[in-house]
C-alpha positions as CSV (number, residue, x, y, z in Angstrom):
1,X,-52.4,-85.7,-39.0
2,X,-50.7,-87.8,-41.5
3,X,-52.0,-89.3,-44.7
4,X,-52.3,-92.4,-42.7
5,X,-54.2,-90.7,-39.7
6,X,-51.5,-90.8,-37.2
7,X,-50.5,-87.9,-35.5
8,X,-47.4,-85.5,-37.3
9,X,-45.1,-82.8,-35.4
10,X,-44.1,-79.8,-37.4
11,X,-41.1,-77.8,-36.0
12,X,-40.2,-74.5,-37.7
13,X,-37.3,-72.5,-36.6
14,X,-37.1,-68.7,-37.4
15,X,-34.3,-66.2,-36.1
16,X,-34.0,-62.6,-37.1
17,X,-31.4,-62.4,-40.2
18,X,-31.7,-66.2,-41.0
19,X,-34.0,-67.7,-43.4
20,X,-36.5,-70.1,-41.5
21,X,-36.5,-74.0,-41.4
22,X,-39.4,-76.3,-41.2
23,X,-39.4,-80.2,-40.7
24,X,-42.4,-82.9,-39.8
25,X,-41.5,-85.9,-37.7
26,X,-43.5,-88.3,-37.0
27,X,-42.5,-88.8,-33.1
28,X,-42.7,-85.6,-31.1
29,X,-39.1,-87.0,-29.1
30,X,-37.9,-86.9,-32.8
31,X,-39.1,-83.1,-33.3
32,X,-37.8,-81.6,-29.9
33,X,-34.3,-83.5,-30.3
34,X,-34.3,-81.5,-34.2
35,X,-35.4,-78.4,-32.9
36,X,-32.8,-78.4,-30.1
37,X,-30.1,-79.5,-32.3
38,X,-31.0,-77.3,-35.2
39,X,-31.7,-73.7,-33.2
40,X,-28.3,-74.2,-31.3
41,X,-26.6,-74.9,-34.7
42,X,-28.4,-71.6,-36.2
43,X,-27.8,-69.6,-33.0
44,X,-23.8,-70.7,-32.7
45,X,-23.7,-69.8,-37.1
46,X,-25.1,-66.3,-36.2
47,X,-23.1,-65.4,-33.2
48,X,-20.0,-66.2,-35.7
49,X,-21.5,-64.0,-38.4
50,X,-22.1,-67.1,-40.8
51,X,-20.1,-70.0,-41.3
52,X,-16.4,-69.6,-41.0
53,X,-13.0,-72.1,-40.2
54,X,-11.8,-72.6,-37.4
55,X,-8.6,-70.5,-38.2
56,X,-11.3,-67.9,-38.7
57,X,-13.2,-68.0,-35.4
58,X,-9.6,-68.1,-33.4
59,X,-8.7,-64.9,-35.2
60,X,-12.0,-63.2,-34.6
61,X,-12.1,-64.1,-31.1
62,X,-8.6,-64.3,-29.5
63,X,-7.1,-60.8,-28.8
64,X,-5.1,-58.7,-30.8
65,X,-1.0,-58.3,-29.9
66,X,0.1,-58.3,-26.1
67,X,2.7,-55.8,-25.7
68,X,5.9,-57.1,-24.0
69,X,5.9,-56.7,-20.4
C-alpha cells in the first residue's frame, strides 16, 4: 500500500549476469506493460552480450566469407 492507502505494484526483474531492476506503479496494467517491455529489453541486451551498434550485431551475426562458387 501507498502512503495514501491505495494499493502499489512492485515489479523486479532479475536475470543471471545482469544487475536487477525494481519499479512501483501505481496501476498493475502499468506494472505488467514495464515488466514486459523491460525483461524483453534485458533479455534481447544479453543475447547480444551487452549493448552494441548495429554495425556490431550484423558482423556478429551474419556469416563469415562465402567462397565463390
Amino acid at each position: 500500500m501507498g502512503r495514501d492507502g491505495k494499493p502499489t505494484y512492485l515489479v523486479q526483474i532479475r536475470l543471471t549476469g545482469k544487475p536487477s531492476v525494481a519499479k512501483t506503479f501505481e496501476r498493475r496494467t502499468d506494472a505488467k506493460e514495464w515488466a514486459a517491455k523491460t525483461e524483453a529489453e534485458m533479455r534481447r541486451s544479453r543475447a547480444l552480450g551487452g549493448r552494441r551498434t548495429v554495425a556490431e550485431a550484423i558482423d556478429h551475426y551474419s556469416p563469415g566469407e562465402v567462397p565463390p562458387s
